[in-house]
Steps between C-alpha positions, in 0.01 A plus 500: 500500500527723189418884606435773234674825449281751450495855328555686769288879567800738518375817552092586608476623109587141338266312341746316253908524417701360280746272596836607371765238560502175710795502691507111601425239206271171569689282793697739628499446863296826694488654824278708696644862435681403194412737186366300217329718266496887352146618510395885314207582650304875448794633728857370464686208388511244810582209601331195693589319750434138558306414854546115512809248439555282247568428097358735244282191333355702223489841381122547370587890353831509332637818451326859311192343564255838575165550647581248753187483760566575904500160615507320193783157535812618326726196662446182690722399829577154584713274751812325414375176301156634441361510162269743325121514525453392110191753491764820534557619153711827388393782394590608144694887505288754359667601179659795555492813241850496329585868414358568107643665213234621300612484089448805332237574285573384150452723214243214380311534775490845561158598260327263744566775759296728346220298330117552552490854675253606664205678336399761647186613602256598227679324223352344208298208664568125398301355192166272617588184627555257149633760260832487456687786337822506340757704585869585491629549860596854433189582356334423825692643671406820327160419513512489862682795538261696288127303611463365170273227504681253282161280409409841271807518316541340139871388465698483175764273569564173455151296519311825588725538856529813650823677465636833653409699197095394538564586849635825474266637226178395714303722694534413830175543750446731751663395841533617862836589581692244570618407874804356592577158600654439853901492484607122534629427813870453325615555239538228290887571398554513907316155528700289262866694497823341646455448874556228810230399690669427874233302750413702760606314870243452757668845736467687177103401464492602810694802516272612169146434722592656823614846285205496343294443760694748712484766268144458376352417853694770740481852432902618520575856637885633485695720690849568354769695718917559450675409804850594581763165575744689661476461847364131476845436279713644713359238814546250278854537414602604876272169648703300199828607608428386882457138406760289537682417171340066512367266759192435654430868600606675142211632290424800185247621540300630127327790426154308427571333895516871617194598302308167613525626860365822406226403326399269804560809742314712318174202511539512854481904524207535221319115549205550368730447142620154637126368371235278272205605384151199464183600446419447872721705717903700456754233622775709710772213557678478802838392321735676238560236304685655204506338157796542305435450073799308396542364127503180386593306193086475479371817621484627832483387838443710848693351816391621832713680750267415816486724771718747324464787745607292800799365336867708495682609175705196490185264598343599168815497328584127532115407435448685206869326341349204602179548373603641160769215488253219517200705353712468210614143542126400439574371921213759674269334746133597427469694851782688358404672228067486539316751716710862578332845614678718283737463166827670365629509155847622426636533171783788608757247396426507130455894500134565473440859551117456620238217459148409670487122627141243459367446850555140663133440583401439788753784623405894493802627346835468327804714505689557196862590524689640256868576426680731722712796243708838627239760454515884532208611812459794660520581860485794705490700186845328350529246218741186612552133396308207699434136430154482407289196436067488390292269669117464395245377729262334323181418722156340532287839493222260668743458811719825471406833389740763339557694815618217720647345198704844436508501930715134489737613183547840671633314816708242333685782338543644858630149610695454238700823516532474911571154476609448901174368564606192339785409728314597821 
């Protein structure tokens, strides 16, 4: 008996995908488990799994097809020696946008551009409806520009039409002062010059909404602070140096593993941070669960350290690789990468001096880290060199208000620069 394949629901957000690449072609032989099919939904690239055995009969949605309905047929399953149900039919791909060069503007065409202006308030007004007046284009334009009603002007050009010289020497009539029209939306030269037009992916649409949403919907605060890196560097390279050099208990630990623990003890001492906000009630989660912003080839994806606080340096070490690794790979589960009680974005590796990150609704706040540089501070009344990094908070002033938002930065930084609390 013939089973369908259906588009499958891969994250709680999806309410269509595009299906990317079939990786089986019609009577390939199938098993449960075996991947058959690259889905992009509104989160990631994934990919499906077939649930029954058999031969791949028929592929109803061949590949780029978008806008493919949740539980809409994209392939039909049969047994060895079965045939097709002669009511499936495929699906015909969407045609995809290929990128555009738009010609330039030719010289020909350029006039058009910047024919029929607009008149502006209290010029002359148009002759009655029926009476047609003849007139050079210049001339009204003038007319226009002056409120000269063209029906009481005598022309001496060719078969009595108006020229510029009737125009100019009329009197024009009294008229308000004229009012601006509203600035086009683009300029016309933007519109039509040289350009490629590249189809935005399903993560990017989605990427675009939640930002906007998030940054029109939740009122941001930020707290910035400098924090000094020596004391956290300095663990690192002496807990570094007492791995063993390979084998199943070698690790290296990163600077972003060492600051993921420290954001998840800091949660845990200042909690009420670690929460949502609905129109109901404050949620106060019982979990870190720390998302990490990692970079894709479409955008950006957050992969959850769970339980971050519980976990030892080298715990969250080999899960973040791992999550990064495959976060990248398009190979996250949904679980992995949906829900989180609190975000980090680091961009110290490409040198940023300071930024402020979006919020990841439904989460409270978002750390941004930036690079760490050799500054000059002062202490104890004497200038001397430290490794000094910015972080911004950037928070959900519904949830978090500035004092406990400066009250969490204010003991990260103390965390940070007494950093045995994350070994013991």
């Amino acid at each position: 008996m013939s089973v369908n394949i259906l588009m499958p629901a891969l994250s709680p957000t999806m309410t269509e995908g595009k299906l990317s690449r079939w990786l089986k072609k019609e009577g390939d032989a199938i098993h449960s488990g075996d991947v058959i099919a690259e889905i992009e939904t509104d989160k990631a690239t994934m990919e499906v799994e077939a649930v029954d055995d058999g031969l791949l009969g028929r592929i109803l949605v061949s590949e780029g097809t978008e806008g493919v309905k949740v539980n809409a047929p994209i392939a039909i399953v049969v047994a060895e020696g079965e045939s097709v149900p002669d009511d499936a039919a495929p699906v015909a791909a969407a045609p995809a946008a290929a990128p555009v060069a738009a010609a330039p503007v030719s010289e020909a065409k350029a006039p058009a551009i910047a024919a029929a202006p607009a008149v502006p308030q209290g010029a002359a007004p148009a002759p009655a409806q029926g009476t047609r007046v003849f007139a050079s284009p210049l001339a009204r334009r003038i007319a226009a520009q002056k409120g000269i009603d063209l029906s009481g002007v005598k022309g001496s050009g060719p078969n009595g039409r108006i020229v510029r010289r009737d125009v100019e020497s009329a009197t024009a009539a009294p008229v308000a002062a004229p009012v601006p029209s509203p600035a086009p939306s683009a300029p016309a030269a933007a519109i039509e010059a040289p350009h490629t037009a590249v189809p935005n992916s399903t993560i990017r649409k989605v990427i675009a909404r939640r930002l906007t949403e998030a940054k029109s919907t939740i009122p941001h605060f930020y707290v910035a602070m400098d924090v000094e890196l020596d004391a956290l560097l300095d663990l690192r390279a002496k807990l570094n140096a007492a791995s063993p050099a390979e084998g199943p208990g070698a690790f290296k630990l990163s600077v972003n593993d060492m600051l993921i623990k420290a954001v998840a003890v800091t949660l845990r001492r200042v909690p009420k941070v670690n929460a949502s906000y609905t129109e109901d009630a404050t949620i106060l989660y019982d979990d870190v669960d720390v998302s990490v912003a990692v970079s894709i080839a479409d955008g950006l994806i957050t992969p959850i350290v769970r339980q971050a606080d519980r976990k030892s340096l080298r715990e969250i070490s080999e899960d973040a690789k791992d999550l990064i690794t495959r976060a990248r790979a398009g190979k996250l589960k949904p679980q992995e990468f949906q829900g989180g009680s609190f975000s980090i974005s680091n961009m110290g590796m490409y040198g940023v001096k300071e930024f402020s990150a979006i919020i990841n609704p439904p989460q409270a706040a978002i750390l941004a880290i930036a690079a760490a540089e050799k500054r000059a501070v002062v202490k104890d009344d004497a200038i001397r060199i430290a490794t000094v990094m910015t972080v911004t908070l950037s928070v959900d002033h519904r949830v978090v208000d500035g004092a406990l938002a400066a009250e969490w930065v204010s003991t990260f930084r103390s965390v940070v620069e007494s950093p045995l609390s994350l070994v013991v």
